[in-house]
C-alpha positions as CSV (number, residue, x, y, z in Angstrom):
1,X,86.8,-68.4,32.7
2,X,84.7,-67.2,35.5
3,X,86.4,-63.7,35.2
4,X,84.7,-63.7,31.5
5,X,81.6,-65.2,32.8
6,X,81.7,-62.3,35.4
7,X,82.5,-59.8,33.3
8,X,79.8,-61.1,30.4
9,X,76.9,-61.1,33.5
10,X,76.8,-57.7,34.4
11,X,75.4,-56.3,31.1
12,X,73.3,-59.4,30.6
13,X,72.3,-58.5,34.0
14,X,71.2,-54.7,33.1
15,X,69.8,-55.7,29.6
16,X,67.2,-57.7,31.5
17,X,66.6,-55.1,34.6
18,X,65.7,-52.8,31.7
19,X,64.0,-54.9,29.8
20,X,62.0,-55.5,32.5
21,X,61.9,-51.8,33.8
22,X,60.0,-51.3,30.3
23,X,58.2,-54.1,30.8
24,X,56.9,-52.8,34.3
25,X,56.6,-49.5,33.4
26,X,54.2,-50.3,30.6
27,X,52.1,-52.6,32.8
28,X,51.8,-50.0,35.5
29,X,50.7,-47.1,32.3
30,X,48.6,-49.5,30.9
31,X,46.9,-50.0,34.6
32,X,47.0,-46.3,35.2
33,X,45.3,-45.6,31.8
34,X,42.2,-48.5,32.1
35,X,42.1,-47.3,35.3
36,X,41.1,-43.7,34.5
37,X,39.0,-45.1,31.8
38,X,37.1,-47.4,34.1
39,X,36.7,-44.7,36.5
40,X,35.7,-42.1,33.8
41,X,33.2,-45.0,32.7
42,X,31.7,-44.6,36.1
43,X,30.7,-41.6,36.8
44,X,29.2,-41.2,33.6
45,X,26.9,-44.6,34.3
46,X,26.4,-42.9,37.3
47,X,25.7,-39.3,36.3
48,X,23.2,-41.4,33.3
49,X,21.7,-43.3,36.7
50,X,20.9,-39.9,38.5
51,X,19.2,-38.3,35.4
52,X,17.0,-41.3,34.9
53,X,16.1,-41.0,38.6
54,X,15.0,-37.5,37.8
55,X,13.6,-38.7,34.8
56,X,11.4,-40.8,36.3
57,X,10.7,-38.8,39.5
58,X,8.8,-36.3,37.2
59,X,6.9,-38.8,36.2
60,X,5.5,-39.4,39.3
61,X,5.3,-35.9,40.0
62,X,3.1,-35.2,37.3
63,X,0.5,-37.3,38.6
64,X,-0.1,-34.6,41.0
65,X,-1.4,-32.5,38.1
66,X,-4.7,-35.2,37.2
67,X,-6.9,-33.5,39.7
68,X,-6.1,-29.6,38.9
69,X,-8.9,-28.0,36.7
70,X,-7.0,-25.9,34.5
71,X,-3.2,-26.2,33.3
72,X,-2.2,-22.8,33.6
73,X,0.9,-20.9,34.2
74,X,1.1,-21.6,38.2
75,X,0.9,-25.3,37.3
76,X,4.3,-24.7,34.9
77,X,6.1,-22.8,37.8
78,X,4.7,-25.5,39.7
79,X,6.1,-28.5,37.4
80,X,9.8,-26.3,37.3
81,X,11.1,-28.9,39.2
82,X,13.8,-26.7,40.9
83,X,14.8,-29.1,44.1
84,X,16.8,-31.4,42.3
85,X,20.0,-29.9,43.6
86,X,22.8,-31.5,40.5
87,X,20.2,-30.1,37.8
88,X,19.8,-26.6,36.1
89,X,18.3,-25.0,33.5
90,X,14.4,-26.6,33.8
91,X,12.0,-25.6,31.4
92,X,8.7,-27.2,31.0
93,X,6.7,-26.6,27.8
94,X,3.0,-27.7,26.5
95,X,3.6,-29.0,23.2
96,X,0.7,-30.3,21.8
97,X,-1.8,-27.0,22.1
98,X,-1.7,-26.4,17.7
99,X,-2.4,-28.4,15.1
100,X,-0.6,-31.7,14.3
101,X,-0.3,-31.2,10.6
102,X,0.0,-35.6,10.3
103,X,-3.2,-35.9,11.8
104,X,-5.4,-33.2,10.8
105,X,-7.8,-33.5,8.1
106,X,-7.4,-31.2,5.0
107,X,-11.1,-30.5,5.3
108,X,-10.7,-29.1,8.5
109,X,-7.4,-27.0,7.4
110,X,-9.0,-25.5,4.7
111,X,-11.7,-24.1,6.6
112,X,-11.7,-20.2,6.2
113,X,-11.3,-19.3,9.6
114,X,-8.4,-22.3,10.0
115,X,-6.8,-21.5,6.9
116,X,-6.4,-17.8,7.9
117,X,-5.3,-18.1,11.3
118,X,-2.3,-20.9,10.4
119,X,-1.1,-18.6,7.4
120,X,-0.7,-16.1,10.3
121,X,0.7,-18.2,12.4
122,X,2.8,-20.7,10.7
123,X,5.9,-20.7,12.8
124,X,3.3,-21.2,16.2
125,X,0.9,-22.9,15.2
126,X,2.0,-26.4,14.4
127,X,2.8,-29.0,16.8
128,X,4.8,-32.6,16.8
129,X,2.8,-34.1,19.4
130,X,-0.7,-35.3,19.6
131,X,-3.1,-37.9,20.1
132,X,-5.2,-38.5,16.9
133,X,-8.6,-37.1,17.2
134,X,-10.9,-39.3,15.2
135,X,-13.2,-36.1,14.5
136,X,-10.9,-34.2,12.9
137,X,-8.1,-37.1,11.2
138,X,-8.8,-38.4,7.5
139,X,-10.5,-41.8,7.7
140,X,-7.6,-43.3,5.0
141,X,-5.4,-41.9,7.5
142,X,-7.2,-43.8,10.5
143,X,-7.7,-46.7,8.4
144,X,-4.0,-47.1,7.7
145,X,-2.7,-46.9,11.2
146,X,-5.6,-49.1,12.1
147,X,-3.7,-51.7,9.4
148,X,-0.2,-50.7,10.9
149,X,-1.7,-52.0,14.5
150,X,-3.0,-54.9,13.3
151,X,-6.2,-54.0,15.6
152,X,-9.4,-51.3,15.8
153,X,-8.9,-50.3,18.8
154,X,-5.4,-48.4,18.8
155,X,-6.2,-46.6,21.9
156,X,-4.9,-44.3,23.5
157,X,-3.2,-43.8,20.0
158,X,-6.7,-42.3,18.9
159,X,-8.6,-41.4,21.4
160,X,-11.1,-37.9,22.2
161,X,-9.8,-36.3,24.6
162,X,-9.5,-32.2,24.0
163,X,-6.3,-31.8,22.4
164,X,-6.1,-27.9,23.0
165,X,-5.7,-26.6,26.4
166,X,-7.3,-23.0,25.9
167,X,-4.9,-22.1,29.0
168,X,-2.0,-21.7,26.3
169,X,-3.9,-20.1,23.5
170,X,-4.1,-16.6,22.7
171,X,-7.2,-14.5,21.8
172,X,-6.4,-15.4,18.2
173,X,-6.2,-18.7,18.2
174,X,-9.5,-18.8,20.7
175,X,-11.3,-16.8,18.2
176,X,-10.6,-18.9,15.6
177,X,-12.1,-22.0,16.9
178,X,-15.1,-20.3,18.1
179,X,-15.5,-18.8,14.2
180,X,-14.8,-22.9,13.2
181,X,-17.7,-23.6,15.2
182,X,-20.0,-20.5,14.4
183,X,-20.4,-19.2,17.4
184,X,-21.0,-15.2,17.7
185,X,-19.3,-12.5,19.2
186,X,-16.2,-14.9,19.4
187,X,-13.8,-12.1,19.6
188,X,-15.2,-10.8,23.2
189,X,-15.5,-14.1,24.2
190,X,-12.1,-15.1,23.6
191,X,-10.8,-12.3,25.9
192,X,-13.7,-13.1,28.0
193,X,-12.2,-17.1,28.2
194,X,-8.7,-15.6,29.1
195,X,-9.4,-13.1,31.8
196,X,-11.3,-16.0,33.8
197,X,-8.3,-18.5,33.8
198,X,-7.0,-20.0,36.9
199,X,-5.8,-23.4,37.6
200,X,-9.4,-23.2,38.9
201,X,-11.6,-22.8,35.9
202,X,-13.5,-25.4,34.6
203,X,-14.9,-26.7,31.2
204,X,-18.6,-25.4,32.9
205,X,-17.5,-22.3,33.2
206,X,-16.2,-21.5,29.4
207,X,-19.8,-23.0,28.5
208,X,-21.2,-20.6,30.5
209,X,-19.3,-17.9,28.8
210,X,-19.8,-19.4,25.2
211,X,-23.9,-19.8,26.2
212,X,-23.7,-23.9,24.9
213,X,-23.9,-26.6,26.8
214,X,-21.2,-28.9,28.0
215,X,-21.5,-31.3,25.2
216,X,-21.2,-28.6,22.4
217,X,-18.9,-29.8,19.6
218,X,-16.6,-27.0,20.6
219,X,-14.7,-29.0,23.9
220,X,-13.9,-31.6,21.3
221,X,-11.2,-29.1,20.7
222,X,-10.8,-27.1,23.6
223,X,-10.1,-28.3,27.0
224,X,-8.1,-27.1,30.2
225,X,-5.3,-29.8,30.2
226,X,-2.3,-30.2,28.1
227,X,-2.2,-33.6,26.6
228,X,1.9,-33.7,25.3
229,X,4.7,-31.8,27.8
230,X,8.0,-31.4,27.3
231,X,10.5,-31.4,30.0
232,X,14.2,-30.3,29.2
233,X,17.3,-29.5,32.0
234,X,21.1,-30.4,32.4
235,X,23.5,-31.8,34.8
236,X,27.0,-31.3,34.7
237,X,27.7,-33.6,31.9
238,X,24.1,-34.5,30.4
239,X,21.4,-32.3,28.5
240,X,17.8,-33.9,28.9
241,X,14.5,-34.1,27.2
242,X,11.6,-36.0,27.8
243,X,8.1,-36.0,26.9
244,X,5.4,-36.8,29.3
245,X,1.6,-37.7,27.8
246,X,-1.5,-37.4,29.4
247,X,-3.5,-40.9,29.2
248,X,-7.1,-40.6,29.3
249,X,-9.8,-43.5,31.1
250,X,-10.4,-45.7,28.3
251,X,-14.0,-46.0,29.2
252,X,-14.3,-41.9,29.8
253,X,-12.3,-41.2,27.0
254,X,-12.6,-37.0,28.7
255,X,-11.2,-37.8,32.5
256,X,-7.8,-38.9,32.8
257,X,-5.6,-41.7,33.8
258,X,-2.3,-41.5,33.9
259,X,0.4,-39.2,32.9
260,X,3.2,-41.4,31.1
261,X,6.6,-40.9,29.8
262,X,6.6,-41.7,26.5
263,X,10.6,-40.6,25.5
264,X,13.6,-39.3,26.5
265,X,16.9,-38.4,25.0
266,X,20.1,-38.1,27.5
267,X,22.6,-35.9,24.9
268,X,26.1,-36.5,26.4
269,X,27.6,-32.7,26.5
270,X,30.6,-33.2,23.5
271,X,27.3,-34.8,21.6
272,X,27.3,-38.8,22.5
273,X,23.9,-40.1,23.2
């Protein structure tokens, strides 16, 4: 009997080793594989935790740019943003010198001069970012994002600052607004506007070469800061936008606060957000 018992225990025996080889063998793949996964998990939180550092560090960097006169191209070289050693591929872009097509009165579009230059220009001219301009947005559209607010005062939603920074505008476009607002010889004015540019030049300064005064009607349009940029670069395993505002004072609705972030998309490379 205990020869049979023997003999019976030895496979019983290697069934369970086996069975529990599997057993442990599984546990230790399942470990393995949770374990790459968690570690995987991690450096992307962490590579998403670096890019909102930049993110955010360009935020503060742009507040440097409040007390330069003029954005022109030495203050885009200077925004490039080249230190930050894990990113590449910087570009900074003013997107909001053109004509926000949601917030522009037809009246104004359909001026001559308006009309002309945007069916010259349509793949340049247009923009996606603004502030709304209450001198040149239709009142029912005003009135309706007034309703959507729940409130009158939707600043800086609607505010007056100079949504064009004549910095980034060619001759053309120059010219045109000049014609808008009837003032002569625009054409060697414009040139005259874009040969004086520095990160210097003031708002003064293009009044002197227009011959009007500061408060012309004209700087309602034209200024020398961008009001929208965009920011874009990658790291290793993220592609990046984000798009920085300028806030004006809400008292002097022409000086400004703040520069603010205002969105950002993180695109995982292999397309997850």
């Amino acid at each position: 009997m205990k020869k049979n018992e023997g003999g019976f225990s030895t496979p019983l025996a290697m069934t369970v080793i086996f069975s529990l080889s599997v057993i442990t063998l599984s546990l230790c793949m399942l470990v393995s594989a949770n374990s790459k996964r968690f570690n995987s998990y991690k450096n992307y939180i962490e590579a998403r935790k670096e890019v909102n550092t930049i993110i955010y560090t360009i935020e503060k960097r742009f507040q440097n740019i409040k007390s330069i006169s003029c954005d022109n191209e030495n203050v885009i070289k200077e925004l490039q943003l080249n230190d930050f050693k894990r990113a590449e591929n910087f570009l900074v872009e003013d997107v909001s010198t053109g004509i926000n097509r949601q917030f522009t009165a037809e009246t104004f579009l359909n001026n001559k001069y308006i009309k002309k230059y945007v069916e010259e220009n349509t793949d340049t001219v247009f923009v996606d970012y603004s502030w709304i301009n209450p001198k040149f947005t239709e009142k029912q559209i005003l009135s309706e994002i007034e309703q959507s607010f729940d409130t009158n005062n939707i600043f800086p939603l609607k505010n007056s600052f100079p949504p064009l920074n004549v910095a980034n505008m060619n001759i053309s476009f120059i010219k045109t607004i000049l014609d808008y607002y009837e003032i002569k010889d625009s054409e060697n004015k414009a040139v005259q506007i874009k040969n004086c540019i520095t990160e210097n030049t003031e708002t003064s300064q293009i009044a002197n070469i227009l011959s009007v005064s500061r408060n012309h009607p004209v700087f309602d349009l034209i200024g020398t800061k961008t009001v929208f940029w965009k920011v874009s670069f990658e790291t290793k395993k993220y592609k990046v936008t984000a798009i920085y505002a300028l806030v004006p004072e809400s008292e002097n609705q022409k000086k400004i606060d703040k520069y603010m972030l205002i969105r950002k998309e993180i695109l995982l490379k292999g397309g997850n957000k």
